[in-house]
N, C-alpha and C positions, 0 to 999 in steps of 0.2 A: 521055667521062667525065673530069675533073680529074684533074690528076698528079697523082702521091704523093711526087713527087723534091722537092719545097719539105719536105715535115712529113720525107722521110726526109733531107732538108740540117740540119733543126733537132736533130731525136735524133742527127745525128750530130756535130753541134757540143755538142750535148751532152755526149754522153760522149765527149769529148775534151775537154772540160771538168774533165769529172770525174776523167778519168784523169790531167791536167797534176795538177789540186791534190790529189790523193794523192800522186804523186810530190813535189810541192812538201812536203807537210808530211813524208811518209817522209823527209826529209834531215836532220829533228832527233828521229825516231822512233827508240830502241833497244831489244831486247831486255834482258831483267834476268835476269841468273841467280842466283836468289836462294831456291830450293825446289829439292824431288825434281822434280817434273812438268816438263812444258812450261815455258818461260820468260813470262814476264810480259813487259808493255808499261813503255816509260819514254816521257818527253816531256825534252828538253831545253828548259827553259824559259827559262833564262837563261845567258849564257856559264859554263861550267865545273858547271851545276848542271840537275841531273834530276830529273824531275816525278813519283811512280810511286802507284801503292794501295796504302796500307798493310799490309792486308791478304793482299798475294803477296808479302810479304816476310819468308818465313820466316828467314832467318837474319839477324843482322845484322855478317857478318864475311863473309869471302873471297866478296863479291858482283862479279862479273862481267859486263859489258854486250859484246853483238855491236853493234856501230857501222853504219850506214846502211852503208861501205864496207867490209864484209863483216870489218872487223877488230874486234881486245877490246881493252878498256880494264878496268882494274880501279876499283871505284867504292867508297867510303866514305859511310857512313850518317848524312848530317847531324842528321838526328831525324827522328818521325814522329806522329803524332797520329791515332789510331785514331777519335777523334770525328768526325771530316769525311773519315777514310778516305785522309790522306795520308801520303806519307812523300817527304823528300830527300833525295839523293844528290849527293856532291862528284864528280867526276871530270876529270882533266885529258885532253883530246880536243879538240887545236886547232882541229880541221878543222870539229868539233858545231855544226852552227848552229843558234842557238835560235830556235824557232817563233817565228813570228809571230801574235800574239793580234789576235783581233776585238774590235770595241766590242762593249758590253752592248745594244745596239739589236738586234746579229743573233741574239737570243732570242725567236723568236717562232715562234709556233703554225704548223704548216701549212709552216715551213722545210723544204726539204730539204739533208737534212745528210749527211755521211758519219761513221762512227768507223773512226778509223785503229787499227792495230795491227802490230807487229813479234813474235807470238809463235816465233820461228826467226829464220834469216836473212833472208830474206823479208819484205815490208811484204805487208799484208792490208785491208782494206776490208768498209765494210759501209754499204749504201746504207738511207735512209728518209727520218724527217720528226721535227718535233718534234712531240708529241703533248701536252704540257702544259707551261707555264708560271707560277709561282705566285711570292707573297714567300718572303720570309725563313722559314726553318723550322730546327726540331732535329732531331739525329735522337736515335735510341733511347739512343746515349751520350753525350749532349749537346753534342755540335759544332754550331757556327754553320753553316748554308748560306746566304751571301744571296739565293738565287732556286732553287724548286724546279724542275728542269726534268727533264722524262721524255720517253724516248726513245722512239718507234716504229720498234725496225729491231733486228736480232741483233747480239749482243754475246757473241762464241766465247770457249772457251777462250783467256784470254794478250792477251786485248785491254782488261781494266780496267788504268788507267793510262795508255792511251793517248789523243790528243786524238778531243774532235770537233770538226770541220774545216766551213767551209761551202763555198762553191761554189769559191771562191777561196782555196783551201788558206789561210786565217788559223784560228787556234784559237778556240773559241769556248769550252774546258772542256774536265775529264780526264773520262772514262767511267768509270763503278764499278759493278759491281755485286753490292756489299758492304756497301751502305749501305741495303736493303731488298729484302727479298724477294723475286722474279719479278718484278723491276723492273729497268730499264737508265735507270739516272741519269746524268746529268752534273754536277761540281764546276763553276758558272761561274768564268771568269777570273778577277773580283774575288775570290771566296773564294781561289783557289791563287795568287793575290798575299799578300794576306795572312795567309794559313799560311803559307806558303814566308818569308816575311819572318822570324815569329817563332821559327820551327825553323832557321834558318840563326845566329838571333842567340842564340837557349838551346837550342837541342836538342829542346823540348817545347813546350806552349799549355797554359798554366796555366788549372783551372776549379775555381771553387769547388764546396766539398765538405761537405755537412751530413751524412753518414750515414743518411741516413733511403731505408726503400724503401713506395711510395703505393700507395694505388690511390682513384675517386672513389667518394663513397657519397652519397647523395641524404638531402638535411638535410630533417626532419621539418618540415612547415608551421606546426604551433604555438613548437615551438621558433625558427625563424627569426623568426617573429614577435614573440616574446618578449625576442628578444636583439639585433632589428633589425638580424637578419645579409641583407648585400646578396644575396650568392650563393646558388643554390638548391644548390648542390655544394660538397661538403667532401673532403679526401683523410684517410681514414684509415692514421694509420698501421700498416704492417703487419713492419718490421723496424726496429730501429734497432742499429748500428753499436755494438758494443761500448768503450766508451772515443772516439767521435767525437765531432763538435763539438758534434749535437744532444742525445747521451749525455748530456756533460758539462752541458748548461744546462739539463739536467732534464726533454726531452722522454722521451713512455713510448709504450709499445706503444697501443694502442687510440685515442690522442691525436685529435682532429679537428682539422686543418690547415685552416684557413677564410681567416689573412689573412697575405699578407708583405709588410714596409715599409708594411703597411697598404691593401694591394692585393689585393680576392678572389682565392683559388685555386679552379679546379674539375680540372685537368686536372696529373699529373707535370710536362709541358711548360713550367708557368705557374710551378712553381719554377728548373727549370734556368733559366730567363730569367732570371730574378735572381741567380744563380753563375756571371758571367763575369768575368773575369782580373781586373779593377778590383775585384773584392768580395771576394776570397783576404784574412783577417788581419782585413777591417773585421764589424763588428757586424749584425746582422741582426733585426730586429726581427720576431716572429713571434707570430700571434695563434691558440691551439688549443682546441675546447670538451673538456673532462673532466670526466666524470659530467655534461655539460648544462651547466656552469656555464664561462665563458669565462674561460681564462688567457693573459696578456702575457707572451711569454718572450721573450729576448737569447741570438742565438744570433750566437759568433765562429766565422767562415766560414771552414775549412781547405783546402790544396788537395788535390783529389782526386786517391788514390794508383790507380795501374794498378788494383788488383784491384776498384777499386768505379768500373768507369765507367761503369756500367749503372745503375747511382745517385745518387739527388740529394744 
C-alpha cells in the first residue's frame, strides 16, 4: 500500500505555515478596550496608527489597547466613519509594527485565508476560504466598499477589526461583521487606505446629503410611454427631511424620483452614488413625476449629519 508520510509531510507544512503567519500578523494585532464586553480587534496599519470597526467602539475617550507584548498603551480616536464600518486610532507604541498589506490580486475565490483577532490577551485565528468576490458596492449607509468580498469561515466575538491574513501573514482587509447581516465581510486594503487617509486628515468622510428616504415602485407602461421615461422603475418618495436640502428645492412626499444628473434611478443605491464627498455644496439636478406630469428640480447637496446615515 503507498505511504501516507509524503500527504502527512504536506499538512504538516502546512500548518506550520499557517501558524508562522498568524504569529506574523499577531505582531501588529491589538486588543481595544473600548465597551463593557470582551475587547475588540485593532490592526496597526501604519506606524503609530490603528485599524478597528467602527462599530466596537463604543466610547470614544479613555480607550485602551493590550499590545502584542502583553503590555497597554492608551489610544486616541482619530475619526471614524460608520459607512464602511471604520474607525482610527492614534497611539504611541514604538515597538507596534504595522502589518504588512497584500496586493489586490490575493482576492480571489476559493483562497484560503485566515482572520486574525486579539479579543484578550491572546491572538486567535479562524481558518476558511474566500467564498465571494464582487465590484464596488454601498452599503446600507452609504460608504464606498471597492470590492465586495465574503468570507467562508467564523468570525467570534472581538475579531471584527481585525485582519484577514493569507497564507503568508500579509493583510488582505479588516473583518467586519457590521456591515451586513449573517455575513463576515472583509474591508479590502484599498478601501482602509483610503478611509484611514481621510479620517487622519479631518476626523470624518464627508457624504452628500439630500434628506430624502425611497423605496422602488414600478412605473405604469402607458405612462412611461407617454413621457418616454427610460426606466421601468421610479423611487417614491416616502420621507423627506424637514428643512433638508431636498425640502428646501421643493421636493414632496409622494414625488417620483426617475432621473439624477439625468441618469435613471431604480434602486436607493443609484442615488447614494451620486453623494459622494465631490458633490457636498454643488447643485444636483433631479427629474420627479407628480400627479403623472414630469418636474425639473435643483437640488444643493448638503453633507449628511450622523443622525440621517441611513439616508439619501
Amino acid at each position: 500500500m503507498p505511504s501516507s508520510a509524503p500527504a502527512t509531510g504536506v499538512l504538516a507544512g502546512l500548518s506550520d505555515e499557517l501558524a508562522q503567519a498568524v504569529e506574523r500578523a499577531g505582531r501588529s494585532v491589538v486588543a481595544i478596550h473600548a465597551r463593557r464586553r470582551i475587547p475588540s480587534s485593532g490592526v496597526c496599519w501604519r506606524p503609530g496608527v490603528i485599524v478597528a470597526a467602527s462599530h466596537t467602539i463604543s466610547r470614544e475617550e479613555d480607550i485602551t489597547l493590550t499590545l502584542p507584548d502583553g503590555g497597554t498603551a492608551p489610544a486616541a480616536l482619530a475619526g471614524r466613519d460608520e459607512g464602511t464600518d471604520l474607525a482610527v486610532l492614534r497611539v504611541e507604541a514604538p515597538g507596534l509594527q504595522p502589518v504588512e498589506p497584500a496586493g489586490a490580486e490575493g482576492l480571489r475565490v476559493g483562497r484560503l485565508v485566515l482572520a486574525v483577532g486579539r479579543p484578550g490577551n491572546g491572538i486567535t485565528a479562524s481558518l476558511g476560504l474566500i467564498s465571494a468576490v464582487g465590484g464596488e458596492w454601498r452599503t446600507w449607509q452609504g460608504g464606498r466598499i471597492d470590492r465586495f468580498v465574503r468570507l467562508d469561515l467564523a468570525v467570534y466575538d472581538g475579531f471584527s477589526g481585525g485582519p484577514l491574513i493569507e497564507a503568508g501573514g500579509k493583510a488582505l482587509g479588516i473583518n467586519s461583521s457590521g456591515l451586513a447581516r449573517a455575513l463576515a465581510l472583509t474591508v479590502p486594503a484599498s478601501t482602509v487606505d483610503r478611509v484611514t487617509d481621510q479620517l487622519l486628515a479631518s476626523g470624518r468622510v464627508a457624504r452628500g446629503y439630500l434628506g430624502i428616504a425611497s423605496q422602488p415602485v414600478r412605473l405604469p407602461d402607458g405612462l412611461r410611454q407617454a413621457l418616454r421615461l427610460a426606466g421601468e422603475v421610479g423611487l417614491v418618495i416616502v420621507n423627506v427631511e424637514p428643512g433638508g436640502p431636498a425640502d428646501r428645492a421643493g421636493l414632496l412626499l409622494g414625488d417620483i424620483l426617475v432621473a439624477v444628473d439625468g441618469k435613471p434611478v431604480s434602486d436607493p443605491s443609484d442615488v447614494l452614488a451620486a453623494l459622494g464627498p465631490d458633490r457636498v455644496g454643488s447643485v444636483l439636478a433631479v427629474r420627479v413625476l407628480r400627479g403623472g406630469e414630469p418636474r425639473d428640480l435643483r437640488i444643493t447637496v448638503g453633507e449628511r449629519p450622523a443622525r440621517a446615515r441611513a439616508r439619501s
